[in-house]
Each structure stands twice: as C-alpha cells, then as structure tokens.
C-alpha positions as CSV (number, residue, x, y, z in Angstrom):
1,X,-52.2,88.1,-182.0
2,X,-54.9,86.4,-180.2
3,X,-57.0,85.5,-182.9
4,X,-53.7,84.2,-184.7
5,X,-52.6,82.0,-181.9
6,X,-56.3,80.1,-181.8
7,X,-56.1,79.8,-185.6
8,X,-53.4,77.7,-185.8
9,X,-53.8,74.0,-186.2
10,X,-54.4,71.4,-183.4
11,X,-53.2,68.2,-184.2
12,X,-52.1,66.9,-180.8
13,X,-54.8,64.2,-180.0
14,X,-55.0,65.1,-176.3
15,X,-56.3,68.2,-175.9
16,X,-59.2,69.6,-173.7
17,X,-62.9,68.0,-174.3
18,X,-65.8,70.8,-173.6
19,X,-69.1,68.8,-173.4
20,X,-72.0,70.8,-174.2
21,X,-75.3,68.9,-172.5
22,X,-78.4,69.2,-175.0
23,X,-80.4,71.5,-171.6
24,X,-77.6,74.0,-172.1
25,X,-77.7,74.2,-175.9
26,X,-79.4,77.1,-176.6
27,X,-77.2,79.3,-173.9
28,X,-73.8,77.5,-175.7
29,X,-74.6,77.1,-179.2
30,X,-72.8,80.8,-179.7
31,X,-70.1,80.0,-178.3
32,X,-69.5,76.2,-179.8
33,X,-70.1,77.9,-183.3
34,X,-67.5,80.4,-182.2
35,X,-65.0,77.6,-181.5
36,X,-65.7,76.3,-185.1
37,X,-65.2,79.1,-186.9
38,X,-61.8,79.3,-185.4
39,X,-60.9,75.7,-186.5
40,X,-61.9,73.4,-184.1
41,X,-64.2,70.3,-184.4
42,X,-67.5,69.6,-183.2
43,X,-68.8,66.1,-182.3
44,X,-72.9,66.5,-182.6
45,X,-76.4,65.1,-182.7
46,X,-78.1,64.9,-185.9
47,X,-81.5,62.6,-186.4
48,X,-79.0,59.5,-188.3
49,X,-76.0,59.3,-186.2
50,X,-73.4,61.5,-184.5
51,X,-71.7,63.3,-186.5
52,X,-68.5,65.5,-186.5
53,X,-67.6,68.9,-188.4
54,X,-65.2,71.5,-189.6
55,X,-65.8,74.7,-191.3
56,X,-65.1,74.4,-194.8
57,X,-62.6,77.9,-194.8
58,X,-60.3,75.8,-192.4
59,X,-58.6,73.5,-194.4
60,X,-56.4,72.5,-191.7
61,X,-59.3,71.5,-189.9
62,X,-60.7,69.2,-192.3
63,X,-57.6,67.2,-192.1
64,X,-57.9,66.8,-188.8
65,X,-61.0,65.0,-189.2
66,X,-59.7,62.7,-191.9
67,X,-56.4,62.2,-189.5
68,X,-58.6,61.6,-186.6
69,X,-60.8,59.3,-188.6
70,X,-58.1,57.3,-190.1
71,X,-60.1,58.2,-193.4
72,X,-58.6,58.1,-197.4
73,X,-58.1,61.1,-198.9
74,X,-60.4,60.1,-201.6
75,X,-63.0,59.9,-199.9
76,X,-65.0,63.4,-200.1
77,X,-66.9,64.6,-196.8
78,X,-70.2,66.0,-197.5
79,X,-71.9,69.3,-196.9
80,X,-73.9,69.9,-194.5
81,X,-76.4,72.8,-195.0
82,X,-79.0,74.7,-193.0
83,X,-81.9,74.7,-195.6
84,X,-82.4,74.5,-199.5
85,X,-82.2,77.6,-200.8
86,X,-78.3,76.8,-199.9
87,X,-77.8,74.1,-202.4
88,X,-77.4,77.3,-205.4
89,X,-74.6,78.2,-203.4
90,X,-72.8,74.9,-204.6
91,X,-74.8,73.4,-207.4
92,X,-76.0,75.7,-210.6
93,X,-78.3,73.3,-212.5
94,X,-80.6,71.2,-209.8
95,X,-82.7,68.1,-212.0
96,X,-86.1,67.9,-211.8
97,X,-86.5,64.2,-210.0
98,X,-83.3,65.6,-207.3
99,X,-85.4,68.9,-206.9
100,X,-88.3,66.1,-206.0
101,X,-86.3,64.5,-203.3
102,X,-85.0,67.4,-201.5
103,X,-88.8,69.4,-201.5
104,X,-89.9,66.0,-200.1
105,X,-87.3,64.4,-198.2
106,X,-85.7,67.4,-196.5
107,X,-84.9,68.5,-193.7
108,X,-84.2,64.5,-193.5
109,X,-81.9,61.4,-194.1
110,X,-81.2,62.2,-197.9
111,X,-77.7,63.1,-198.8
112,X,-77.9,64.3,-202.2
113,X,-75.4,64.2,-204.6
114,X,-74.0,66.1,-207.3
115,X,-71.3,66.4,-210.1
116,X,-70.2,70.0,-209.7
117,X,-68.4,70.5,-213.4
118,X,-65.5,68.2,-213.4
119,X,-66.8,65.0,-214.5
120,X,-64.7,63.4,-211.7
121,X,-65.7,65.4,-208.9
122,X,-69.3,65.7,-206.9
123,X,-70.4,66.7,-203.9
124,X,-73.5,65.5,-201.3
125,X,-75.3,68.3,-199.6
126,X,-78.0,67.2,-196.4
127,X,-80.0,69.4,-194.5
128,X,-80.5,67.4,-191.0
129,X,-83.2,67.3,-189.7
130,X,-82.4,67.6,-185.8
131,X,-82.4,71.1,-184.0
132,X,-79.1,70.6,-182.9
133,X,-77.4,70.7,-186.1
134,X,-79.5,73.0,-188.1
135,X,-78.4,75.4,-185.4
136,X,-74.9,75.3,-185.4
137,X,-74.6,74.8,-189.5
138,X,-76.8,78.1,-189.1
139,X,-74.9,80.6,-186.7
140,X,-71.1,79.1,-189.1
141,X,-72.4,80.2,-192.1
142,X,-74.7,77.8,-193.2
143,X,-72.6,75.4,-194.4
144,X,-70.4,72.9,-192.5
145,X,-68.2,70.3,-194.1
146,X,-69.3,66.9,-191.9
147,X,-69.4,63.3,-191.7
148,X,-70.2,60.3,-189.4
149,X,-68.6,60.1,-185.9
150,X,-66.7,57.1,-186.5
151,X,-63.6,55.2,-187.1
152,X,-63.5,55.0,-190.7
153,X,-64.8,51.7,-191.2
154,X,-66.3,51.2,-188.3
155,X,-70.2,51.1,-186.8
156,X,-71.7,54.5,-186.9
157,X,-71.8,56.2,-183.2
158,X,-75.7,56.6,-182.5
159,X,-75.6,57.6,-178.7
160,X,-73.5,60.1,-177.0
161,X,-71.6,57.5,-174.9
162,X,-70.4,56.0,-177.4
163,X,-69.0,59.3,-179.4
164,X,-68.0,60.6,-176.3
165,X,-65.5,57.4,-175.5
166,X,-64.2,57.6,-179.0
167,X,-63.6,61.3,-179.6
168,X,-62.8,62.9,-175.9
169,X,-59.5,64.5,-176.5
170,X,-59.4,64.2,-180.1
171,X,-62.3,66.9,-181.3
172,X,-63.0,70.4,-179.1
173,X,-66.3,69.9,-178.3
174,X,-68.8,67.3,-178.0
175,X,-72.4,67.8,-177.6
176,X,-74.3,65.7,-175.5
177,X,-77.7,64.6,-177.8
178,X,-78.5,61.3,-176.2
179,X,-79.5,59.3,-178.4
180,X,-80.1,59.3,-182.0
181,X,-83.6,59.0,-183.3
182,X,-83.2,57.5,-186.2
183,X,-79.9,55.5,-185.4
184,X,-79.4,54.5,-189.0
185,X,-77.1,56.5,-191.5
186,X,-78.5,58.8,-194.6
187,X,-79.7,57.4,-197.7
188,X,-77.4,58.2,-200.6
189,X,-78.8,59.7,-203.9
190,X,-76.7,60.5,-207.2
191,X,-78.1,63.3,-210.1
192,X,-77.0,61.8,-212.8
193,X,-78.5,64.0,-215.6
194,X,-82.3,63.5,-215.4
195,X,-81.8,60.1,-213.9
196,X,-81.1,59.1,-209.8
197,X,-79.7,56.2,-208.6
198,X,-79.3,55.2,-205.2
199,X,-75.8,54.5,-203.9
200,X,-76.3,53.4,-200.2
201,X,-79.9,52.2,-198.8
202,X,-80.3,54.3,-195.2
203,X,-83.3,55.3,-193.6
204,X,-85.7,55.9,-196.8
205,X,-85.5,52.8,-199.0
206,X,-84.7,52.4,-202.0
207,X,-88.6,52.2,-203.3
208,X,-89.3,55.6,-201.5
209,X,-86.6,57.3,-202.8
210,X,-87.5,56.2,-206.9
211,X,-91.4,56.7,-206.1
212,X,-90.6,60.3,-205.1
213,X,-88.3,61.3,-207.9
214,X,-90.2,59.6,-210.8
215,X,-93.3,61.0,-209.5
216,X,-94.8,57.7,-208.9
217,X,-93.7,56.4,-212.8
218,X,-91.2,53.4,-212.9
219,X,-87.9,54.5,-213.2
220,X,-85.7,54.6,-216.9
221,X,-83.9,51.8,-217.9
C-alpha cells in the first residue's frame, strides 16, 4: 500500500522542496533517483542549463512537467541518456554523418534527433556531459525524459538561484549545481536520411557541427 500511495500523482503546486547541495551528491544521488522512479521531478545541473526530469514509465509525471512549464502538448521533451550504446534502445538505423556527431560531440551540447518510423514523429536523445546528470539518468535506468528548467518561453535557468526561485514547491527535488558551465542551451541536430541540418545554433555552431558530420567535405545541396 505504501508504494501505491507514493505512486499516485502530485499535481498540487505546493508541496515539499528537498534541495540536494552538489557536496552531498554522491551520499543522495540513491535516494533522489529513488524519488524519480516513483514519479517525482528532479530540477538538476547539466553542463547547458538546468534542467528538469521525469521517468519516462510515469506518464503522469511528464504531464506535470508540461503543466508546470506551461508547455504545448506538441512540443516533444527529449531523452536524456547515460551513454551511446543507449541510443539502439530508441533508434534502429543511426546515419553515418549523425553516428559522426555523437562519437565526437558526446558526452556534450548535441541533442540529436531522429524520426523513429512515423514520418511525423522524432525524437532527440543527449548524453550531458556533467557528472550530475550522467549519474542520476544512470541509477533510473538510463534514460530520463528532460528538458530545460524554464517557463516555456522564457530565458533558460543557468544557476541554481534562479531554478531554485522558479521551481521550489513545484518539482520534488532540486539539486544545488551552482552554476552552469556552459550557460547556453544544446545545439539541435536532425538525421534526415544521410543528410543533417541544424535546427537551433547552441553551444557548437553551426560550422562545427557540418565539419564533423561531412567529415570535413561541404555539405549537399
């Protein structure tokens, strides 16, 4: 009955805050990975900006994030994984130029994205690269369905002041990473066939990210 009682959904937007300082990480990150396998959300470090996540088995905790966000239904969170070899858990047939990105760019600020069958639908896998993250995607699975810590529409969050005054009372946990390093979102990269195109500039340009996948050749028409 326990177990039951903790898996059902939290939507009230006050509930309790635990804030996890970066020192005590190592000691906590059991039991924050615990709280998100039960359906709660984590607020958290990664090298780009704060982000927040849900486990991708609790449905009901993915809509909190869009709810909590103020974010459109059609607009897809992205995967977050703990290494590459997890990308054949979600994409069967990897291109040569994306295979090229993700050997070179991660762990990094790449989101990768792929269609996944219907013509309609795709998903963007990232492996962060921040110790933080990479260890809590770990311990729930390897997988986490994330995005940024924001208002949808607004500034990314890129200290933990500022994710801390936006989500306290609104996500379970938030962990205390200071500031970003980066402090500027992902790049954004599309397989499309044999060809990638870049859909938002982040932290590797544009140039970098055609240079890699073409293997220093211009890019197709």
């Amino acid at each position: 009955m326990r177990n039951v009682l903790r898996e059902r959904p939290l939507y009230n937007r006050d509930i309790p805050t635990r804030i996890v300082k970066s020192e005590w990480w190592v000691q906590e990150a059991p039991s924050v990975a615990q709280t998100v396998d039960w359906g709660g959300l984590v607020v958290f470090p990664t090298e780009t900006v704060y982000g927040i996540a849900a486990h991708p088995r609790k449905p009901y905790a993915v809509k909190r994030i869009y709810d909590i966000k103020k974010r459109t239904i059609d607009k897809p969170l992205q995967m977050l994984i703990s290494n590459i070899d997890m990308v054949g858990r979600f994409i069967e047939d990897v291109p040569i130029t994306a295979a090229r990105l993700m050997d070179m760019c991660w762990p990094g600020p790449l989101t990768m994205v792929f269609y996944t069958g219907d013509e309609d639908h795709t998903l963007g896998l990232r492996v962060p690269d921040h110790p933080v993250a990479l260890k809590l995607i770990d311990m729930c699975g390897g997988a986490l369905y994330g995005t940024s810590a924001n208002m949808s529409g607004m500034p990314d969050t890129t200290d933990f002041a500022s994710a801390r005054a936006l989500f306290m009372g609104k996500v379970d946990v938030i962990v205390d990473g200071g500031e970003c390093e980066e402090g500027v979102p992902s790049t954004v990269v599309i397989a499309e066939g044999e060809k990638v195109r870049v859909l938002r500039e982040g932290a590797y340009p544009a140039s970098e990210i055609y240079r890699v996948a073409y293997a220093g050749a211009a890019p197709p028409s």
